[in-house]
TORPA-4810 file (N, C-alpha, C, O; in nm, 3 decimals):
<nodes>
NODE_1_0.085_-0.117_0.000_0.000_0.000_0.000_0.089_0.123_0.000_0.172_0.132_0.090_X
NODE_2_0.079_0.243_-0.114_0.147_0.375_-0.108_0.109_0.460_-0.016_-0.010_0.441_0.008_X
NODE_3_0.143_0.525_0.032_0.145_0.634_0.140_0.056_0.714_0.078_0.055_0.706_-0.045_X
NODE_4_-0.042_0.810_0.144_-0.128_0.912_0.065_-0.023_1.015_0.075_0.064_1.031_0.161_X
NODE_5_-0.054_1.088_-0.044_0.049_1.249_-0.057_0.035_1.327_-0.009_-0.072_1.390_-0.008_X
NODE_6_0.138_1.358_0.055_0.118_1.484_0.156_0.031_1.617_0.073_0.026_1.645_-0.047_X
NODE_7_-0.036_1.683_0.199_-0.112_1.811_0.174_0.014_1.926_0.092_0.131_1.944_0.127_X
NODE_8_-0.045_1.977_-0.001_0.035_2.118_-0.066_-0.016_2.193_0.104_-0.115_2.199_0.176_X
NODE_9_0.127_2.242_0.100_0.154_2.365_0.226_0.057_2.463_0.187_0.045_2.476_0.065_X
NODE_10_-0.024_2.545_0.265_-0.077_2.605_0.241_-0.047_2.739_0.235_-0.143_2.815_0.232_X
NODE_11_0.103_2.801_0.233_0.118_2.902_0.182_0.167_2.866_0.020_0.218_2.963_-0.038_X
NODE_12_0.158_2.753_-0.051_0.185_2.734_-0.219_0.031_2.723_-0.227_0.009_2.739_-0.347_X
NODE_13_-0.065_2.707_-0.176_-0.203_2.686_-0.184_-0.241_2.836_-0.234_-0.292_2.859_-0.344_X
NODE_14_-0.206_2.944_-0.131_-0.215_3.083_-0.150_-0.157_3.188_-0.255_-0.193_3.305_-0.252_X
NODE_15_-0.083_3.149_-0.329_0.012_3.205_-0.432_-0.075_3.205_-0.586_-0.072_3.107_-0.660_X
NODE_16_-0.146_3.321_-0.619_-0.249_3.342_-0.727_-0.128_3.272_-0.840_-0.173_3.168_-0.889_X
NODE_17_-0.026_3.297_-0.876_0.035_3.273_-1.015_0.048_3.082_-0.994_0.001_2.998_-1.071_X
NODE_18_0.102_3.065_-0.908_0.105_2.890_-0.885_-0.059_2.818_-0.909_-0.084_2.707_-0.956_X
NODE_19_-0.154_2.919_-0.861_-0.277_2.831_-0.885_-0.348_2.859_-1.051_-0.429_2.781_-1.100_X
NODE_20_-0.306_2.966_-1.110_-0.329_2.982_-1.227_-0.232_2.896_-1.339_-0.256_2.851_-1.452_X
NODE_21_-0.101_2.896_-1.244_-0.041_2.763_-1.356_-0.098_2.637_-1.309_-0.053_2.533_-1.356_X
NODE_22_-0.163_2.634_-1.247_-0.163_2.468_-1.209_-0.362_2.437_-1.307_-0.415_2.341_-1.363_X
NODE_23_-0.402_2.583_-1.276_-0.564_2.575_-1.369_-0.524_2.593_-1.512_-0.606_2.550_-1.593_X
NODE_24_-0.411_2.651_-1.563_-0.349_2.601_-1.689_-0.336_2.509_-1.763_-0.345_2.498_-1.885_X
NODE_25_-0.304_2.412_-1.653_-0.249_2.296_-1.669_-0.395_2.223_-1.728_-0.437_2.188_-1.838_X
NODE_26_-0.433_2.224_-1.625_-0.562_2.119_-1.652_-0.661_2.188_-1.780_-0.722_2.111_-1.855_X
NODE_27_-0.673_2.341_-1.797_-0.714_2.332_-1.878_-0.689_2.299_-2.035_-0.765_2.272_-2.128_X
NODE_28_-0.495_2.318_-2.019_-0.482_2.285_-2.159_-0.506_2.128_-2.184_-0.499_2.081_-2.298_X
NODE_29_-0.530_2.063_-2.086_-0.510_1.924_-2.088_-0.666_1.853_-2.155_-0.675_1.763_-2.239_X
NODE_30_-0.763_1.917_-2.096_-0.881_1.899_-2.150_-0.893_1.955_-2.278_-0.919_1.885_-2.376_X
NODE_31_-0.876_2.079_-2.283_-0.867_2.169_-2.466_-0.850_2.017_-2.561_-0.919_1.955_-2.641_X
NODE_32_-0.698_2.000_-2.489_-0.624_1.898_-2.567_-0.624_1.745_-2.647_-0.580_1.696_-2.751_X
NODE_33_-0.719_1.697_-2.503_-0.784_1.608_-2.514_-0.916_1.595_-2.601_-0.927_1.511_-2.690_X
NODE_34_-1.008_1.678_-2.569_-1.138_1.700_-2.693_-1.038_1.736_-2.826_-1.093_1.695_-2.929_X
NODE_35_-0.964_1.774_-2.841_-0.911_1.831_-2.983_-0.871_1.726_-3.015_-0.935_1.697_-3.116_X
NODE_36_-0.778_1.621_-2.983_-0.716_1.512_-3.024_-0.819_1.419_-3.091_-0.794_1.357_-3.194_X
NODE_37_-0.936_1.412_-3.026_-1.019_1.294_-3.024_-1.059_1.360_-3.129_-1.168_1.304_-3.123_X
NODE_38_-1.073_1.446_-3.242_-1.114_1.481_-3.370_-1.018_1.498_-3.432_-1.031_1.558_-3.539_X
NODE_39_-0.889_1.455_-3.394_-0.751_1.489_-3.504_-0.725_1.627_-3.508_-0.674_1.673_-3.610_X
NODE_40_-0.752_1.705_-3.407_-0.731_1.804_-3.466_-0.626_1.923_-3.313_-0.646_1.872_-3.203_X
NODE_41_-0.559_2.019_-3.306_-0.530_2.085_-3.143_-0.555_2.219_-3.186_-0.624_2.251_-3.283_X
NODE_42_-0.491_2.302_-3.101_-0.521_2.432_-3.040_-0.506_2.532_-3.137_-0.556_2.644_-3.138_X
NODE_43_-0.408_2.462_-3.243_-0.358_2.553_-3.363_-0.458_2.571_-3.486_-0.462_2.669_-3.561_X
NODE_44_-0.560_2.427_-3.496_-0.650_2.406_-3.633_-0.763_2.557_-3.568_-0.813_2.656_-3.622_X
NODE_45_-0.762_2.510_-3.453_-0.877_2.578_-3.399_-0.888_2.712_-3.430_-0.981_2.763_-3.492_X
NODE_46_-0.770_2.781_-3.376_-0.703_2.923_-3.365_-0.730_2.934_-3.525_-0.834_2.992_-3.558_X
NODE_47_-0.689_2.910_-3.573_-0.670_2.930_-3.720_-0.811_2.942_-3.795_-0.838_3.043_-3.860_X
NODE_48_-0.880_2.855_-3.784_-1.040_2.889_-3.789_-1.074_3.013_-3.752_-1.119_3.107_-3.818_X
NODE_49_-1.045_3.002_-3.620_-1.121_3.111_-3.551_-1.111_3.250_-3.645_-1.195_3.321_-3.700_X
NODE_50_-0.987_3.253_-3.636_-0.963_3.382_-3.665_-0.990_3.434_-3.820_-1.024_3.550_-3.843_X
NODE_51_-0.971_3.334_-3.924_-1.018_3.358_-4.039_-1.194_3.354_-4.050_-1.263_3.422_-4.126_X
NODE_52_-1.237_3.259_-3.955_-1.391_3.324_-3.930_-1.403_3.453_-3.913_-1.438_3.531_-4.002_X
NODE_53_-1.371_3.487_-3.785_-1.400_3.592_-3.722_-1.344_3.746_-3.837_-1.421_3.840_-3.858_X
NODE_54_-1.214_3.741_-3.891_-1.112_3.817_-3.933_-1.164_3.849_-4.064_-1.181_3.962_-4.110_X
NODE_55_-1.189_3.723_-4.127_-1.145_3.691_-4.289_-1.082_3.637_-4.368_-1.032_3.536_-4.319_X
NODE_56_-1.059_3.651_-4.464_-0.933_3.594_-4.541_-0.819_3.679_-4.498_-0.824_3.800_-4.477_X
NODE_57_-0.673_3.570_-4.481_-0.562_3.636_-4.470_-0.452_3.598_-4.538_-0.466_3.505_-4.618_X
NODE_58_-0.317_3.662_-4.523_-0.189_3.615_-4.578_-0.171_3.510_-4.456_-0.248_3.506_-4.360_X
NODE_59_-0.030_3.405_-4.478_0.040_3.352_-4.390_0.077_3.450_-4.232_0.048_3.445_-4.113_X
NODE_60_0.157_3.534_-4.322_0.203_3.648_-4.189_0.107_3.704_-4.101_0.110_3.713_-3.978_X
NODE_61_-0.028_3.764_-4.229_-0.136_3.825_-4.093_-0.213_3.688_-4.008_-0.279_3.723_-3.910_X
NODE_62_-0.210_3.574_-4.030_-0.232_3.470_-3.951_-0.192_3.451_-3.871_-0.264_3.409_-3.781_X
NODE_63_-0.007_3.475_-3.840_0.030_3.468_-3.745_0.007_3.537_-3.617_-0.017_3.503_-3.501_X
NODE_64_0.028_3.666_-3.695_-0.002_3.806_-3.610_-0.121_3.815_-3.539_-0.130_3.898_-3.448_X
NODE_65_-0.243_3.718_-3.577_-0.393_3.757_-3.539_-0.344_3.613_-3.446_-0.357_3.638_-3.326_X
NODE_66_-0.308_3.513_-3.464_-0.319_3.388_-3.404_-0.224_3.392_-3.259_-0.270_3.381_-3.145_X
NODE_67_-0.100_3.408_-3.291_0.035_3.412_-3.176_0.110_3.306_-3.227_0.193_3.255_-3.151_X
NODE_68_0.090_3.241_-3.403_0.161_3.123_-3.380_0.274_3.150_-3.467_0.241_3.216_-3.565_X
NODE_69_0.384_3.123_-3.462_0.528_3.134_-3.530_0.469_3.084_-3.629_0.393_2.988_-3.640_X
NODE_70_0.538_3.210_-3.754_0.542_3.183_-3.883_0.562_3.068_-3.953_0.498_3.024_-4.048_X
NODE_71_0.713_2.997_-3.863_0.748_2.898_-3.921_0.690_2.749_-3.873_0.730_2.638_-3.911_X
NODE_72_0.591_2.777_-3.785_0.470_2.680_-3.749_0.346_2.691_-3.830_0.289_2.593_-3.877_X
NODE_73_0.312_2.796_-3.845_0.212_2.857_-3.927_0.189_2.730_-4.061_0.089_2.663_-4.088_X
NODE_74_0.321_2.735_-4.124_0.301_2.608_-4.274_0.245_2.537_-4.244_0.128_2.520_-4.279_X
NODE_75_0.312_2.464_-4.164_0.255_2.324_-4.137_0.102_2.352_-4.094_0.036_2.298_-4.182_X
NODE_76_0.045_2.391_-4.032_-0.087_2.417_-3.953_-0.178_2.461_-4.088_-0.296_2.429_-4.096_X
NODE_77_-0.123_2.523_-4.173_-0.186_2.567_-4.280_-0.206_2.438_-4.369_-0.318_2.404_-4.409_X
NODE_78_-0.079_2.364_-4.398_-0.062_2.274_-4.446_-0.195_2.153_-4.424_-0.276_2.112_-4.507_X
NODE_79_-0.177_2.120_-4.280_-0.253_1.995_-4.238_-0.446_2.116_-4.254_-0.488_2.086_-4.143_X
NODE_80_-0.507_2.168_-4.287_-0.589_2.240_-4.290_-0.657_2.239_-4.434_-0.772_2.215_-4.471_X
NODE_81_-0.501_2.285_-4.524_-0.574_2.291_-4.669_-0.577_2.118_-4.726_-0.652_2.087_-4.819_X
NODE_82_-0.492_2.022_-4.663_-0.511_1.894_-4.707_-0.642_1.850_-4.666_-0.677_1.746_-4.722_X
NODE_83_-0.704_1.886_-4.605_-0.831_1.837_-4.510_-0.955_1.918_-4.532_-1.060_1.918_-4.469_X
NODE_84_-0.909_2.006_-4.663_-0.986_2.122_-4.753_-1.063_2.218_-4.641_-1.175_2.264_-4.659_X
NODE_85_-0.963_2.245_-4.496_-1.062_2.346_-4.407_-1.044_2.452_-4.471_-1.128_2.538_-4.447_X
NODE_86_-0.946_2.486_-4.560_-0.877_2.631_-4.586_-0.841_2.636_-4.723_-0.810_2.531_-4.780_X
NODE_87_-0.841_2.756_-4.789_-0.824_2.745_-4.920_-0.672_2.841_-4.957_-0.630_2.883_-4.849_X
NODE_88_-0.647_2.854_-4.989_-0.494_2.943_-5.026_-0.482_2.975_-5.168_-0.446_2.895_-5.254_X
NODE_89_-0.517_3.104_-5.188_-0.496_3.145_-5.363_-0.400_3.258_-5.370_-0.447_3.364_-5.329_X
NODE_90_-0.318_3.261_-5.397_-0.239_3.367_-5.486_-0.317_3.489_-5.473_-0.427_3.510_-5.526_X
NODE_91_-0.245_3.576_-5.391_-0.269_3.739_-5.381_-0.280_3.807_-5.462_-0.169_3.855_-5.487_X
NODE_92_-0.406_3.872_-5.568_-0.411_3.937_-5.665_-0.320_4.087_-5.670_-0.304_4.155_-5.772_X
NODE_93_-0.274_4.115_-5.552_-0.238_4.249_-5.539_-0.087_4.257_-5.510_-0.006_4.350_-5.511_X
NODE_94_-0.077_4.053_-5.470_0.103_4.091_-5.475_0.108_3.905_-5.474_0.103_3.839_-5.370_X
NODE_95_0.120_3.845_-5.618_0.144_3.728_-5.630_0.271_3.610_-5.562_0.293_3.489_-5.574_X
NODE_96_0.324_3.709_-5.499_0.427_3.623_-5.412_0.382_3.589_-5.324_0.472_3.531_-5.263_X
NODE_97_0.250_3.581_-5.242_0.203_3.550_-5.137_0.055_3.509_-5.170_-0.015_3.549_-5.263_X
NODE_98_0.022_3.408_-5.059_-0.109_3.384_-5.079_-0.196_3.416_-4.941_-0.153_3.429_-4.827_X
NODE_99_-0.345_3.426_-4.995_-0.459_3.423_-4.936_-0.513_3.346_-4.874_-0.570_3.258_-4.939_X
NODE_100_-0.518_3.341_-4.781_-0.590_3.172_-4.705_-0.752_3.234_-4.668_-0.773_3.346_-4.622_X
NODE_101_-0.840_3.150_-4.693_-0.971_3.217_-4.681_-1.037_3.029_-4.651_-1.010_2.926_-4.712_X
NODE_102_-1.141_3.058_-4.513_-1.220_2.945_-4.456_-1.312_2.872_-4.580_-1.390_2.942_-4.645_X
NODE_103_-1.299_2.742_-4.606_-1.382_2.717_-4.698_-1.567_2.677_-4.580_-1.596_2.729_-4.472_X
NODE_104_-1.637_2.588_-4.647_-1.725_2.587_-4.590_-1.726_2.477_-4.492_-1.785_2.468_-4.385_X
NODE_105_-1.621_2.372_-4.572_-1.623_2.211_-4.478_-1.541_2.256_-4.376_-1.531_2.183_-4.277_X
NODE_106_-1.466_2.382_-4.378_-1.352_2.440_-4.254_-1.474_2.534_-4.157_-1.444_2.563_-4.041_X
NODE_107_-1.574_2.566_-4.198_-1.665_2.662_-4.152_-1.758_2.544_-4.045_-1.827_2.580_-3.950_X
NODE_108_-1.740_2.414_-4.085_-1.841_2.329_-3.994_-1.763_2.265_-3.970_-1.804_2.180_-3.891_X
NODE_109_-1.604_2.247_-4.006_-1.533_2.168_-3.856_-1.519_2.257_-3.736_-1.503_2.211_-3.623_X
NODE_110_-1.528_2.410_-3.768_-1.527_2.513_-3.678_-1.636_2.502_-3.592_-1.613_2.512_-3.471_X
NODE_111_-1.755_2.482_-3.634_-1.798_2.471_-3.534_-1.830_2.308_-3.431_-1.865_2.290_-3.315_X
NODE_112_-1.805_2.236_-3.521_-1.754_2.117_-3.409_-1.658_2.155_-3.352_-1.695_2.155_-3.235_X
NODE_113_-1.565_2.185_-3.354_-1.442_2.222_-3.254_-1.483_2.316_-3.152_-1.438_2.319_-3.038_X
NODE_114_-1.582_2.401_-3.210_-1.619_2.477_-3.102_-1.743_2.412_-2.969_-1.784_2.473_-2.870_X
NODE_115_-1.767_2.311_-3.003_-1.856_2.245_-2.959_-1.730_2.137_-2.849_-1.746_2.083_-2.740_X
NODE_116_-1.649_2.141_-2.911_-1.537_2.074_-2.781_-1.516_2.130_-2.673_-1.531_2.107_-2.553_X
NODE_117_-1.462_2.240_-2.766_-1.401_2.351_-2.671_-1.475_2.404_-2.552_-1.426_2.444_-2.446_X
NODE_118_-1.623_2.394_-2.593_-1.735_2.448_-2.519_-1.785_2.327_-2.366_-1.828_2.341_-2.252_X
NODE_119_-1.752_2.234_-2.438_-1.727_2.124_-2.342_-1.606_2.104_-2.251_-1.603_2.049_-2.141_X
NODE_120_-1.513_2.159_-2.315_-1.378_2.121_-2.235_-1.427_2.219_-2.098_-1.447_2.176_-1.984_X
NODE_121_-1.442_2.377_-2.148_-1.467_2.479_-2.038_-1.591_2.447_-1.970_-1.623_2.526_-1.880_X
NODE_122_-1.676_2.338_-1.995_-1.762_2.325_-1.901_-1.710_2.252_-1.748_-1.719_2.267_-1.627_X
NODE_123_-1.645_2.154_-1.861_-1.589_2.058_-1.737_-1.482_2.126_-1.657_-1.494_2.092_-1.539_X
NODE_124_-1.386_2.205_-1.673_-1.311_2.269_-1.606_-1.380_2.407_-1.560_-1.297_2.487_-1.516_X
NODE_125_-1.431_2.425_-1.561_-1.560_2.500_-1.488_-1.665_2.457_-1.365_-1.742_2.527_-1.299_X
NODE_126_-1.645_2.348_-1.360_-1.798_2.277_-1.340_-1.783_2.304_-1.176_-1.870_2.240_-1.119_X
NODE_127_-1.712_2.368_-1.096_-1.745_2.340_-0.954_-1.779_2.526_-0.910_-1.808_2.581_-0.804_X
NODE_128_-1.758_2.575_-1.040_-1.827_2.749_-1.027_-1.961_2.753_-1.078_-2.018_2.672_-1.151_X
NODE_129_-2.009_2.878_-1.022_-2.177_2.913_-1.076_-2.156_2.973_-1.196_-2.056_2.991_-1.264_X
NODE_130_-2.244_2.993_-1.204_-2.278_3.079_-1.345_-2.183_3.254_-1.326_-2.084_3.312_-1.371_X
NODE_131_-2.273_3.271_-1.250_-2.190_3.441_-1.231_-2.017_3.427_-1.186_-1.928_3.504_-1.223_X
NODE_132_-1.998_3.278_-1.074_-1.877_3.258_-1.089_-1.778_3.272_-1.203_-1.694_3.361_-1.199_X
NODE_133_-1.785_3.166_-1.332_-1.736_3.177_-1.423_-1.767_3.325_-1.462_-1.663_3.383_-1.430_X
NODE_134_-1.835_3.397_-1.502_-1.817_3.501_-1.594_-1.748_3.571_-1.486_-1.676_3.652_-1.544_X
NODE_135_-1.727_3.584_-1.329_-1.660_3.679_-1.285_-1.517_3.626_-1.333_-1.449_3.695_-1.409_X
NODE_136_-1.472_3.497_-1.284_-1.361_3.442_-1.329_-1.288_3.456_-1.520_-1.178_3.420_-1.562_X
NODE_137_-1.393_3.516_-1.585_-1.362_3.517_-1.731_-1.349_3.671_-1.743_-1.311_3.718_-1.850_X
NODE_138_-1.380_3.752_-1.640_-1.348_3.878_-1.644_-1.211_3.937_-1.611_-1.146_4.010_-1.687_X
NODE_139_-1.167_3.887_-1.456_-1.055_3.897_-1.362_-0.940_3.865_-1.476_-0.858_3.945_-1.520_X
NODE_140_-0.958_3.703_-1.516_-0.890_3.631_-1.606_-0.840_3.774_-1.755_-0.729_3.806_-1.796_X
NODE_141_-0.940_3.809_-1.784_-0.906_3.919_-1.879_-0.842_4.081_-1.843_-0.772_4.162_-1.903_X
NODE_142_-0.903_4.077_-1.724_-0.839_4.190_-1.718_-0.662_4.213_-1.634_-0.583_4.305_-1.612_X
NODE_143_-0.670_4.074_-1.613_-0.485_4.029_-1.589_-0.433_3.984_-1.694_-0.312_3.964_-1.683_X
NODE_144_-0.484_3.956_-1.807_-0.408_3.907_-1.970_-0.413_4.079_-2.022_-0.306_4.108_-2.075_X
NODE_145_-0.505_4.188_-2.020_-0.516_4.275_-2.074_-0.381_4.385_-2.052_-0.309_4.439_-2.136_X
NODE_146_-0.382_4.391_-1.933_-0.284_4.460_-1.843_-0.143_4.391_-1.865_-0.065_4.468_-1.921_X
NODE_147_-0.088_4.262_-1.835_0.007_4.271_-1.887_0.028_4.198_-2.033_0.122_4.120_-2.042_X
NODE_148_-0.055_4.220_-2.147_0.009_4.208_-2.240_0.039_4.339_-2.317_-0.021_4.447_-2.316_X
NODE_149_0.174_4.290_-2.400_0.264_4.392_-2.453_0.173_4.536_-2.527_0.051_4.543_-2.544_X
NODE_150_0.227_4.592_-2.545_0.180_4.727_-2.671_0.177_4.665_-2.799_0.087_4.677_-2.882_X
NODE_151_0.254_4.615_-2.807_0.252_4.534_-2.947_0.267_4.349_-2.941_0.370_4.295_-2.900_X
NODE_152_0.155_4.279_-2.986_0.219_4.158_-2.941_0.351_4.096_-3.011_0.364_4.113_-3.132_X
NODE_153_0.463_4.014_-2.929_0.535_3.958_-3.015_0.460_3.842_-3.090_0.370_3.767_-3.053_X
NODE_154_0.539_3.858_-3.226_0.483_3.750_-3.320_0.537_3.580_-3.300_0.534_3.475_-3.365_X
NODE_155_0.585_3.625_-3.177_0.703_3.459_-3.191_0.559_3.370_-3.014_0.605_3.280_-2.944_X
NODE_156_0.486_3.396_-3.000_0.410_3.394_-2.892_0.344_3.224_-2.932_0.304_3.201_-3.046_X
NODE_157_0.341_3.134_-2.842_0.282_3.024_-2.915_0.184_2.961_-2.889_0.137_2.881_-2.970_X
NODE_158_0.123_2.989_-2.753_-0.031_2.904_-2.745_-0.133_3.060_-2.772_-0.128_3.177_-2.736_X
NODE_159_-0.216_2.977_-2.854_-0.334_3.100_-2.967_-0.390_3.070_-2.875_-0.456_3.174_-2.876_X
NODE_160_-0.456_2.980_-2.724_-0.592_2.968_-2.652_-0.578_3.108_-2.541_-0.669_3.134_-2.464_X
</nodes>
């Protein structure tokens, strides 16, 4: 028989940044998990999102709207247009670059994914109320708001 694990001290119990990495944790773990189980992670998603929400873009303004390194960006683009979520045409206004624009079968894996995602935050939610979470989705924003940069860096890598 193993020993039960000792109690976390309760001054590491008290430390807001230790308990936000540790609700990190678990939440990327769930994100992660619903995403996997459709072939798909955090990057297909992001990438949707934002060409939903955004529009059509270049490679570069993808990055910039997403947080994901350029030189991650291909590949993510890559596994997207093979799977026809995304379409990529040649920039009428400057042919060295292309356009990535949501097709429609990318428009309804979007929203299955969002239907994960919506699940993942339930379950890592689930021991707050209602007004809990939205206070917690406020606090949560207005400590990402405050310290993020004037300009974001483009080299930044989780888009959630």
């Amino acid at each position: 028989m193993s020993p039960s694990p000792e109690p976390t001290p309760a001054r590491l119990r008290a430390i807001p940044s230790r308990l936000l990495a540790g609700a990190a944790v678990v939440a990327d773990r769930l994100v992660s998990e619903r995403l996997a189980a459709e072939d798909a992670h955090k990057w297909h998603f992001a990438v949707l999102v934002a060409l939903a929400e955004g529009g059509a873009a270049s490679q570069a303004e993808l990055s910039r709207r997403t947080g994901i390194y350029r030189s991650d960006m291909v590949a993510v683009l890559n596994e997207l247009a093979d799977a026809e979520y995304i379409r990529r045409e040649p920039d009428p206004a400057d042919r060295r670059r292309n356009v990535i624009t949501l097709t429609r079968a990318g428009g309804r894996r979007l929203e299955r994914l969002d239907m994960l995602i919506a699940d993942a935050q339930r379950e890592l939610l689930v021991p707050l109320t209602p007004g809990q979470q939205d206070e917690l989705t406020h606090l949560l924003t207005l400590l990402t708001e405050h310290h993020r940069p004037p300009h974001p860096h483009p080299r930044t890598r989780d888009p959630q």
